[in-house]
PAMI-426554 format. One record per residue (C-alpha): residue number from 1; residue in three letters; x, y, z. Coordinates in steps of 0.05 Angstrom, whole numbers. Each point is the difference from the previous one (the first is absolute). Example, Ala and Ser with C-alpha at 12.3 -4.5 7.8 and 13.67 -1.06 7.14 Angstrom:
2
ATOM   nr  rest       X       Y       Z
ATOM    1   Ala     246     -90     156
ATOM    2   Ser      27      69     -13
! end
This chain:
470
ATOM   nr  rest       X       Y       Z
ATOM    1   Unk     915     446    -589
ATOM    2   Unk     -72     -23     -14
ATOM    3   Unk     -55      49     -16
ATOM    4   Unk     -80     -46      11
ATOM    5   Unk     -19      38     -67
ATOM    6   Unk     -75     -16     -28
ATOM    7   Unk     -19      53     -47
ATOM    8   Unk     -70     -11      -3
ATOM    9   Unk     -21      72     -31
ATOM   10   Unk      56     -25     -63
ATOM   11   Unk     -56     -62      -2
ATOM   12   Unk     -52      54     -16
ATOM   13   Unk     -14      15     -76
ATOM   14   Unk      57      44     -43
ATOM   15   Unk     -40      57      -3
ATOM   16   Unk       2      13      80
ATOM   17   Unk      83      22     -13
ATOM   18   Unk      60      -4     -49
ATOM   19   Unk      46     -46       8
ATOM   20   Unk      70      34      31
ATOM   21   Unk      72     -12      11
ATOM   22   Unk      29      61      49
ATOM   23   Unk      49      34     -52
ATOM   24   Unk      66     -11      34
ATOM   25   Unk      51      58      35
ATOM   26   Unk      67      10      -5
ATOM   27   Unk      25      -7      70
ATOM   28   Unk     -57     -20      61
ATOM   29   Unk      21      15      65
ATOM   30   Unk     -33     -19      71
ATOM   31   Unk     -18      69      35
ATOM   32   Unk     -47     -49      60
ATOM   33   Unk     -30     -64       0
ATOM   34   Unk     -65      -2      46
ATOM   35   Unk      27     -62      42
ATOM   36   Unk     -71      -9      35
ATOM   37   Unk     -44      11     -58
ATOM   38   Unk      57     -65     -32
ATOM   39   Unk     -18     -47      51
ATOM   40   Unk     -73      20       9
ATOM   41   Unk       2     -23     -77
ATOM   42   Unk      38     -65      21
ATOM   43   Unk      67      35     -43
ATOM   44   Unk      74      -8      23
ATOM   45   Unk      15      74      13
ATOM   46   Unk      74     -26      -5
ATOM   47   Unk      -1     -32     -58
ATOM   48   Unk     -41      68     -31
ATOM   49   Unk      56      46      20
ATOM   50   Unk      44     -32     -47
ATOM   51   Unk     -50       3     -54
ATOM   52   Unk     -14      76     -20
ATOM   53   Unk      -6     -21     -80
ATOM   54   Unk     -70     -38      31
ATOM   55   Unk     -26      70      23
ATOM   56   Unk      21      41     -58
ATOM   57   Unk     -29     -46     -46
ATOM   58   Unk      66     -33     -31
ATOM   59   Unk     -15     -65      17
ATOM   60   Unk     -69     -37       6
ATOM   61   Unk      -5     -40      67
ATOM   62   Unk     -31     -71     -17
ATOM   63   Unk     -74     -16      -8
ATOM   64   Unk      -4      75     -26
ATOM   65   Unk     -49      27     -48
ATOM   66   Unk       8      81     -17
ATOM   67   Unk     -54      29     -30
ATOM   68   Unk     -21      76       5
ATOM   69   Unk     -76       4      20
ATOM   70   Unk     -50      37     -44
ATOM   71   Unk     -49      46      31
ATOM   72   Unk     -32      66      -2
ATOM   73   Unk     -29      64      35
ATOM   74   Unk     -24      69      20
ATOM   75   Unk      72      40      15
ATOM   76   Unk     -28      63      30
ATOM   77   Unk     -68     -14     -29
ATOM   78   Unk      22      -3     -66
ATOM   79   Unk     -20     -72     -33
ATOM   80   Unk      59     -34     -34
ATOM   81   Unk     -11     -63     -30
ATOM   82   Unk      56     -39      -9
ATOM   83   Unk      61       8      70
ATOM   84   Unk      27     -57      17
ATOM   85   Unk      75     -15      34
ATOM   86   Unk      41      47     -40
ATOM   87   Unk      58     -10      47
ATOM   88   Unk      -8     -60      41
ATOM   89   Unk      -9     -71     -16
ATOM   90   Unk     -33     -57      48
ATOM   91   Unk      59     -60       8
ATOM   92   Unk     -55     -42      34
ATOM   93   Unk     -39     -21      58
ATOM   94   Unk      30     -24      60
ATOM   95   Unk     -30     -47      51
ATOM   96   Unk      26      11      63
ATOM   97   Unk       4     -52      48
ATOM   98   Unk     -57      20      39
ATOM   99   Unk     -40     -14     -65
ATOM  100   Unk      -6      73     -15
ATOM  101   Unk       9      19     -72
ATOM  102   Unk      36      68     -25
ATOM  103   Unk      20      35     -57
ATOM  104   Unk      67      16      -7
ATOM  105   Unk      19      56     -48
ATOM  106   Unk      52      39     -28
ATOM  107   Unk     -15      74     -12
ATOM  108   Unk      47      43     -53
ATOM  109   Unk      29     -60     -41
ATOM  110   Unk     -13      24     -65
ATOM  111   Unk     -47      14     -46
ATOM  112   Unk     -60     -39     -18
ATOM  113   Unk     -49     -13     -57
ATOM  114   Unk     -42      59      56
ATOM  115   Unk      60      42       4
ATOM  116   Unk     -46      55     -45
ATOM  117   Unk      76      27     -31
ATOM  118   Unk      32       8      77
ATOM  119   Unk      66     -36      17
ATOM  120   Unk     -31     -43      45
ATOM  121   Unk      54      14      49
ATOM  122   Unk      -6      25      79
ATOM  123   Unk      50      51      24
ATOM  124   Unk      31     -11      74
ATOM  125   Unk     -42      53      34
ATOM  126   Unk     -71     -27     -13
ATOM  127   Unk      38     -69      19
ATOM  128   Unk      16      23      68
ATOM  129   Unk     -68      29      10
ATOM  130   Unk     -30     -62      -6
ATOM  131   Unk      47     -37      37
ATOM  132   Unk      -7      45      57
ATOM  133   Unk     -81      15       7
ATOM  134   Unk     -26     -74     -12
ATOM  135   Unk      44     -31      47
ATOM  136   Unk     -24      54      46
ATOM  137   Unk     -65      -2     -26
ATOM  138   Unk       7     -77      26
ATOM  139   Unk      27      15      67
ATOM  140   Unk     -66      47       9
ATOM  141   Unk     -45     -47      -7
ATOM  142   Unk     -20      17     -70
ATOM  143   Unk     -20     -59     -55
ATOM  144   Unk      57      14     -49
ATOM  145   Unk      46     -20     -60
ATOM  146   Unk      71      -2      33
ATOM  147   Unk      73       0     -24
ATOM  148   Unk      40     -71      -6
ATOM  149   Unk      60      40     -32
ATOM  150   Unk      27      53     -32
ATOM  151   Unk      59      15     -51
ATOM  152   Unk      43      46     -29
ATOM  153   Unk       9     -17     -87
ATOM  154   Unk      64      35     -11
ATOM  155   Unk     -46      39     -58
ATOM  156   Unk     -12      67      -5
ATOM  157   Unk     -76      19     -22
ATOM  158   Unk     -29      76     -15
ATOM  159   Unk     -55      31      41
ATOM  160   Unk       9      74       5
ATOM  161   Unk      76     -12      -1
ATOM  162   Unk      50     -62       4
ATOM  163   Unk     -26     -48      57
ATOM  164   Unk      28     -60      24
ATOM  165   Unk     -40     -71     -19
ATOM  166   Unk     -25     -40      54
ATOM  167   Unk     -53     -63       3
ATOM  168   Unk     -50     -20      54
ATOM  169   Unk     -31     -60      24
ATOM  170   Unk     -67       7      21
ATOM  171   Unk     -39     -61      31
ATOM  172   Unk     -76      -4       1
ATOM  173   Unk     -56     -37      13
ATOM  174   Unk     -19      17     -72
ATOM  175   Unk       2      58     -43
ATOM  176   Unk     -76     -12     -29
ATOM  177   Unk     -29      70       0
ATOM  178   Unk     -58      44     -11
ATOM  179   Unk      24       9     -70
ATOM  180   Unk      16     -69     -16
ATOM  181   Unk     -76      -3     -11
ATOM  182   Unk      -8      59     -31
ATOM  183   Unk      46     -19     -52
ATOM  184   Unk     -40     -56     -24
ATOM  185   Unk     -80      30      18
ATOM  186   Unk      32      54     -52
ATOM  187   Unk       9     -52     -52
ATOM  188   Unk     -70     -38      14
ATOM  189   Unk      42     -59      17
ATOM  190   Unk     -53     -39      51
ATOM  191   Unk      35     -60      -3
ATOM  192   Unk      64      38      24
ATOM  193   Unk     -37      26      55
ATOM  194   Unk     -30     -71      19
ATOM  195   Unk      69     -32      11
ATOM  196   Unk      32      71      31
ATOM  197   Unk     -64      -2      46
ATOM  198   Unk      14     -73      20
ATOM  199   Unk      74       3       3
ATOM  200   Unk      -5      57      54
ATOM  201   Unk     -54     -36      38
ATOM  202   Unk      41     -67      -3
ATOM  203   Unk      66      49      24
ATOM  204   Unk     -25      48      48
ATOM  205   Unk     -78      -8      16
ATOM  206   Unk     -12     -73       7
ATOM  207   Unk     -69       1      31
ATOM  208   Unk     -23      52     -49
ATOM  209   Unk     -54     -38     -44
ATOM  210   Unk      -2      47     -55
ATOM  211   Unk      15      70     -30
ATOM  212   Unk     -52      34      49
ATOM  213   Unk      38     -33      63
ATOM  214   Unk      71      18     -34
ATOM  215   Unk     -25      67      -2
ATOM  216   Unk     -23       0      73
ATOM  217   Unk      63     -28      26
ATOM  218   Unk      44      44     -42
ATOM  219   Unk     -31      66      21
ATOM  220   Unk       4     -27      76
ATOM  221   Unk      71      -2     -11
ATOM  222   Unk       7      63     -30
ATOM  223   Unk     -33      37      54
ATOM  224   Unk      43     -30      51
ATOM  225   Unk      63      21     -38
ATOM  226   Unk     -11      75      -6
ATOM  227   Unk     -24      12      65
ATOM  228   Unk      65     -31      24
ATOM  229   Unk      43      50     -53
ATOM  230   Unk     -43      61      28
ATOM  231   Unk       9     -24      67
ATOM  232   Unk      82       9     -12
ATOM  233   Unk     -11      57     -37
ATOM  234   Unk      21     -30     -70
ATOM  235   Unk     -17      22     -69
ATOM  236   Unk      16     -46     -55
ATOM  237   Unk       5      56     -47
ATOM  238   Unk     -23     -40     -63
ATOM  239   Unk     -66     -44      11
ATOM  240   Unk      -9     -22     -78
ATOM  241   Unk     -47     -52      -3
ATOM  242   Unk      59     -41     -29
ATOM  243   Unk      37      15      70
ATOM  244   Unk     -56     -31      47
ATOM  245   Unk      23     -74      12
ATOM  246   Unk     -66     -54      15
ATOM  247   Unk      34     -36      47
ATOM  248   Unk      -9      72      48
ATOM  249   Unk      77       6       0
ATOM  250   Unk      38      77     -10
ATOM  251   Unk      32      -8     -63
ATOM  252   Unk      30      53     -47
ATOM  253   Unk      49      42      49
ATOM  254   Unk      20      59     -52
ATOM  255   Unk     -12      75      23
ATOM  256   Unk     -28     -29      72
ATOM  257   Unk       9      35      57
ATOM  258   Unk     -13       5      76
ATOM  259   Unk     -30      75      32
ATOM  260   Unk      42      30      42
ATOM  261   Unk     -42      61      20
ATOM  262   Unk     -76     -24      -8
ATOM  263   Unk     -35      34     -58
ATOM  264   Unk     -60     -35     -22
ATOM  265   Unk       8      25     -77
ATOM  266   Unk      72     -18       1
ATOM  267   Unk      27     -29     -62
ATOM  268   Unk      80     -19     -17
ATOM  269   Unk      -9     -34     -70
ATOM  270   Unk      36      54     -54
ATOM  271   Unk     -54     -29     -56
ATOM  272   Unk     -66       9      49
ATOM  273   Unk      -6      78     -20
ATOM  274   Unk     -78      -2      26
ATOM  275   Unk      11     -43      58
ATOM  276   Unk     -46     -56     -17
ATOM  277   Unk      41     -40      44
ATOM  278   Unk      14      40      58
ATOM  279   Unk      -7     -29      73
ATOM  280   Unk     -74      17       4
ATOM  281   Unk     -21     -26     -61
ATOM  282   Unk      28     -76       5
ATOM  283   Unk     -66     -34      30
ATOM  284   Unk     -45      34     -60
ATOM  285   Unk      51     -14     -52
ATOM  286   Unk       6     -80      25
ATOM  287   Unk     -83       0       0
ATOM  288   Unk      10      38     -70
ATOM  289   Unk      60     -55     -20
ATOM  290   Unk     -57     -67      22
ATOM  291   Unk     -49      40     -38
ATOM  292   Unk      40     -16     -66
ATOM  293   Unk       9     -68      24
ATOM  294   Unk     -74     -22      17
ATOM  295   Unk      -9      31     -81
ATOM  296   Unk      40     -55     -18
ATOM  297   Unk     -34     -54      36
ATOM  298   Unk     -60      18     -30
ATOM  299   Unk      -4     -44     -59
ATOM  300   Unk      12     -63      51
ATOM  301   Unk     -68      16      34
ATOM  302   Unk     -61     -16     -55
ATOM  303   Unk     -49      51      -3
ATOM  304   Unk      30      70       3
ATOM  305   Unk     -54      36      43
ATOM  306   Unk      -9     -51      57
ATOM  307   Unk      83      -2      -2
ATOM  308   Unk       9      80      -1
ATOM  309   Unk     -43      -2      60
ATOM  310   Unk      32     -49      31
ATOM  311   Unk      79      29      -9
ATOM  312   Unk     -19      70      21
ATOM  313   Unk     -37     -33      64
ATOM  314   Unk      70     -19      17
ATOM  315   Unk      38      52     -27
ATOM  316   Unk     -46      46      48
ATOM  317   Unk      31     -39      56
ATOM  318   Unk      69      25      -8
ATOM  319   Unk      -8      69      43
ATOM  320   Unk     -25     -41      56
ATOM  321   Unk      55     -47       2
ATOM  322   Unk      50      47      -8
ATOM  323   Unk     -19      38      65
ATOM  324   Unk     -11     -49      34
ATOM  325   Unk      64     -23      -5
ATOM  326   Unk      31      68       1
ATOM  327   Unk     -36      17      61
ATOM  328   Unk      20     -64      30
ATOM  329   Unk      77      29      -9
ATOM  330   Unk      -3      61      13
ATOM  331   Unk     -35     -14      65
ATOM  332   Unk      66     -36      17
ATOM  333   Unk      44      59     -20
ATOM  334   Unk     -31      30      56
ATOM  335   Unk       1     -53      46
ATOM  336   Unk     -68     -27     -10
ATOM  337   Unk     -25     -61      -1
ATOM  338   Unk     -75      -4      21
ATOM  339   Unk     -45      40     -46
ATOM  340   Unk     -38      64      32
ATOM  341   Unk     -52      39     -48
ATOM  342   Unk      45      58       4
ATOM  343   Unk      65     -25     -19
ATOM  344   Unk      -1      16     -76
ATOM  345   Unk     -11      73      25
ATOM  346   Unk      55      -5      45
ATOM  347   Unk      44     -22     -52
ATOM  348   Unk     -29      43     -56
ATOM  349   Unk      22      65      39
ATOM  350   Unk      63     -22      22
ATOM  351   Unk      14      -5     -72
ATOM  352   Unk     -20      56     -25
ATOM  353   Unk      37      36      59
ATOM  354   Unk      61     -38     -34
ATOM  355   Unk     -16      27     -61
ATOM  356   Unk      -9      75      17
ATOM  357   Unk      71       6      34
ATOM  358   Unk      28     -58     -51
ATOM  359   Unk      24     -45      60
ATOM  360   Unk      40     -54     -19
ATOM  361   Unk     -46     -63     -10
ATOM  362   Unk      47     -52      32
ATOM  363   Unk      41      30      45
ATOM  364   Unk     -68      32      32
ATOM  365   Unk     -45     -63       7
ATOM  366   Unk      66     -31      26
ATOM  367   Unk      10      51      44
ATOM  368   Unk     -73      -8      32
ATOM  369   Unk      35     -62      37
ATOM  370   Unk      58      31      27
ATOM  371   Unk     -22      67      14
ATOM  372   Unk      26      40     -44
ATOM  373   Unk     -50      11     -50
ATOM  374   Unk     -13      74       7
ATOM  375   Unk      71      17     -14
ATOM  376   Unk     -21      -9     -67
ATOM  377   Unk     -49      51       0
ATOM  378   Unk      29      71     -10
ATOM  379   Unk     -51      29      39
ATOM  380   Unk     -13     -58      50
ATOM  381   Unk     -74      33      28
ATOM  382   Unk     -38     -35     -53
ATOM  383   Unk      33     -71      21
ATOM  384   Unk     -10       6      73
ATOM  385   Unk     -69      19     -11
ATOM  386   Unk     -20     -57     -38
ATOM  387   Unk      41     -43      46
ATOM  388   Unk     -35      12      56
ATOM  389   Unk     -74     -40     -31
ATOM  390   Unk      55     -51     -22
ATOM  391   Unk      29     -18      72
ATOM  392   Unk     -67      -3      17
ATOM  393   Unk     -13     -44     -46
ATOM  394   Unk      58     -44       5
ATOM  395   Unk      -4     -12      78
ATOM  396   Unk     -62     -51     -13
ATOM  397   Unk      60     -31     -37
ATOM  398   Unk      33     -66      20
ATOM  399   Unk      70      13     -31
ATOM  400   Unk      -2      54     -47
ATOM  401   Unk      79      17       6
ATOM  402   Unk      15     -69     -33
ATOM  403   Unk     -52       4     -51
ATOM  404   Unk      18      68     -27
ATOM  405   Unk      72     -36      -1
ATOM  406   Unk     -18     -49     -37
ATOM  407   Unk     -44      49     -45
ATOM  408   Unk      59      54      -8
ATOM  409   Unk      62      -8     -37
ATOM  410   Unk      64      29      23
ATOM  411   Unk      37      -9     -66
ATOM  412   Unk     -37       8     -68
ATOM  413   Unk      36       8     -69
ATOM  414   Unk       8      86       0
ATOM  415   Unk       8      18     -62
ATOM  416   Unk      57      42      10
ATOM  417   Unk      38     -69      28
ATOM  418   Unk     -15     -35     -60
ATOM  419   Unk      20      56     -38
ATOM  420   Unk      71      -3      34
ATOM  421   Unk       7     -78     -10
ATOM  422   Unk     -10      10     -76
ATOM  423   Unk      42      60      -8
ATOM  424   Unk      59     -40      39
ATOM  425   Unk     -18     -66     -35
ATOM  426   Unk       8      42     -66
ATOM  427   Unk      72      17      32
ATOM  428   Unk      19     -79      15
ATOM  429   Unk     -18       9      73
ATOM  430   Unk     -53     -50      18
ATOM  431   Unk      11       0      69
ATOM  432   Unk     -64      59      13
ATOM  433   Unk     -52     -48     -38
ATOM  434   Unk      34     -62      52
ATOM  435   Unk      -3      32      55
ATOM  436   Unk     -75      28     -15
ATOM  437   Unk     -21     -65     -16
ATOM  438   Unk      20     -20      63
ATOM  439   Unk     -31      54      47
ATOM  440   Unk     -63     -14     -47
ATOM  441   Unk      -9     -69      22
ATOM  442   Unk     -18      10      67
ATOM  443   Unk     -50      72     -12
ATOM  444   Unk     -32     -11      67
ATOM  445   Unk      60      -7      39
ATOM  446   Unk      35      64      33
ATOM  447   Unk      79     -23     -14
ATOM  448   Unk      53      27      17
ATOM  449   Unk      51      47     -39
ATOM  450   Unk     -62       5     -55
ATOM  451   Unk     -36      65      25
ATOM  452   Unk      29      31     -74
ATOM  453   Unk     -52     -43     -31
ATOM  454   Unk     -53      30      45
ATOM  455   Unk       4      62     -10
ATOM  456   Unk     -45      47     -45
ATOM  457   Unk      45      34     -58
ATOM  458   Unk      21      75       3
ATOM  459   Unk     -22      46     -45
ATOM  460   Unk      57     -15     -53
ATOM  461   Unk      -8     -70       8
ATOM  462   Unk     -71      -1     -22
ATOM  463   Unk     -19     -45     -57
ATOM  464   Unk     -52      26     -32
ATOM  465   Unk       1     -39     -73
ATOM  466   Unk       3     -64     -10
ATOM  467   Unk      18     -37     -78
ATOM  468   Unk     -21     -66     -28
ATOM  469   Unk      72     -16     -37
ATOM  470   Unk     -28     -22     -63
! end
């Protein structure tokens, strides 16, 4: 079994991370192996089902180098100085053998010199969680950290009560973030800054020529990616600047969520009392996150005025971006693919005749392709009013049934789903989180015998908090 391992953030200087060794666990067992995600890495999924000790963190594969990352950041716009990986160490980087480089992690394997007095440990539900909404995230179409593995540790850890251990392993194309750089603009460290700059041009941005360009490219990402979560109707739930990756990936999948009945000010996270990040907010917090970040480039850039002016020029281009792009998916959700001057309208009130009756988000825009999208509507008038500019609109339309398929989702992660693969998982039963792993895969797809996983949740299946597990 031969991991391509070359570690070239371990080649940065010491202050960048701590050296780490994942703290061992008393008994690692395989709950699922991502066999795709193995070969896209050029592994032997074979050979990796036999090794669970690799994935808790009880054996090092060769060519690895653990360290646990230091970096900082606004949590719920509160400045802390000093984060870092408190419970998950980087093993290495792996080149694939399409040339592609990726991070591969292990997240809850002990404490670390960031650990800030916590165990360092991950209990199985947050585990599952993961698992579950970045592969989907992935088959969606979304830019992503994903799951290579996860494991039981025969250990039992305290949360709010007894909880069972368990250890995930997240690939990436890096975990660089917004607070990496904040860490070291906090500590005046310029030359820190020069090689982080570099490194994440040399990784991610190759035909960026400097921190100005970085910025540029970083912020085009960034719009693209949360126009694509509000266009599913996800809300992260915790957008710390230390949880927004450079490389435009999601990462960070704690108290996430997907709507079920569209509410613009809907929030799940149990720690986001004011809802800083509810669905609404994302695209002012990510302009309000690349904000902290173009601070930090500043001391790259010579003379501060000229520079100032120059980073807020294209900080200022963020809003644009964003609806562009969001426009340009939302259009599809409604079977749209030629722009009109009056589509944003269009789409505007359908929304916010969503939002007044609290239709469900997916199952409506879904429905809008098969016909069925006023039965979500408890007083249909509303709907059927509106619909009748929209099929006016759509019949200058090529083939607006397969684009709002391909736009639409049949399957998304409901909370309430999740929530029953962790409580079953908790049990020993991991045969919910399989099987919804498996209907997950294929979100577009109507299959067959999977309508549970369609449906909206009744009223005492609602999941209205979400929790973090640290």
């Amino acid at each position: 079994m031969t991991f391509r391992f070359d570690n070239s953030y371990a080649r940065l200087p010491d202050r960048f991370y701590a050296r780490q060794t994942p703290v061992a666990v008393a008994s690692p067992a395989l709950i699922a192996l991502n066999h795709d995600l193995a070969r896209a890495l050029g592994l032997d999924p074979d050979a990796l089902a036999e090794r669970p000790d690799i994935f808790a963190g009880n054996s090092l594969p060769d060519g690895a180098d653990p360290l646990a990352q230091a970096y900082a950041g606004h949590q719920f716009g509160g400045w802390v100085p000093q984060l870092g990986d408190g419970r998950a160490v980087l093993l290495g980087e792996i080149l694939a053998p399409d040339g592609q480089r990726f991070d591969m992690a292990l997240k809850g394997s002990g404490q670390t010199a960031f650990s800030r007095r916590g165990d360092g440990r991950a209990w199985l539900g947050p585990v599952i969680r993961e698992y579950i909404t970045s592969e989907a995230m992935h088959a969606l179409g979304v830019p992503t950290t994903r799951a290579l593995a996860a494991v039981t540790t025969g250990e039992t850890i305290w949360r709010d009560q007894p909880r069972p251990g368990a250890v995930l392993t997240r690939v990436a194309a890096s975990h660089i973030r917004v607070g990496t750089f904040q860490y070291f603009a906090a500590r005046e460290d310029t030359e820190a800054l020069r090689l982080l700059t570099d490194h994440l041009i040399a990784r991610h941005y190759p035909h960026a020529d400097g921190p100005l360009a970085l910025l540029s490219a970083i912020i085009d990402r960034q719009a693209r990616l949360i126009a694509r979560w509000m266009s599913l109707g996800f809300i992260h739930g915790v957008m710390n600047t230390d949880n927004m990756a450079l490389s435009g990936e999601t990462i960070d999948y704690g108290p996430c969520a997907f709507m079920d009945g569209y509410d613009p000010k809907k929030v799940f996270s149990s720690i986001d009392q004011f809802g800083r990040y509810a669905y609404e907010n994302q695209p002012n917090i990510a302009l309000w996150n690349l904000a902290q970040l173009a601070s930090c480039l500043l001391p790259l850039m010579g003379e501060e005025a000229p520079a100032i002016e120059a980073l807020t020029d294209r900080l200022n281009r963020f809003p644009a971006l964003y609806e562009e792009e969001w426009l340009r998916l939302f259009r599809a959700k409604i079977g749209i693919t030629t722009p009109d001057d009056g589509d944003a309208e269009l789409i505007e009130t359908f929304l916010a005749r969503m939002a007044a009756q609290n239709a469900d988000f997916t199952r409506t825009f879904r429905g809008l392709a098969s016909g069925f999208a006023a039965n979500e509507f408890a007083d249909p008038a509303p709907f059927h009013a509106w619909a009748r500019d929209w099929h006016q609109r759509i019949a200058r339309e090529p083939y607006p049934q397969a684009v709002m398929r391909k736009a639409n989702p049949v399957y998304i992660p409901r909370n309430h789903r999740v929530e029953e693969a962790i409580q079953a998982a908790v049990q020993g039963d991991f045969s919910p989180f399989a099987r919804m792993n498996l209907v997950l895969k294929h979100p577009f797809d109507d299959q067959p015998g999977a309508e549970p996983y369609s449906l909206a949740p009744l009223e005492q299946e609602q999941v209205r908090r979400t929790f973090c597990g640290t």
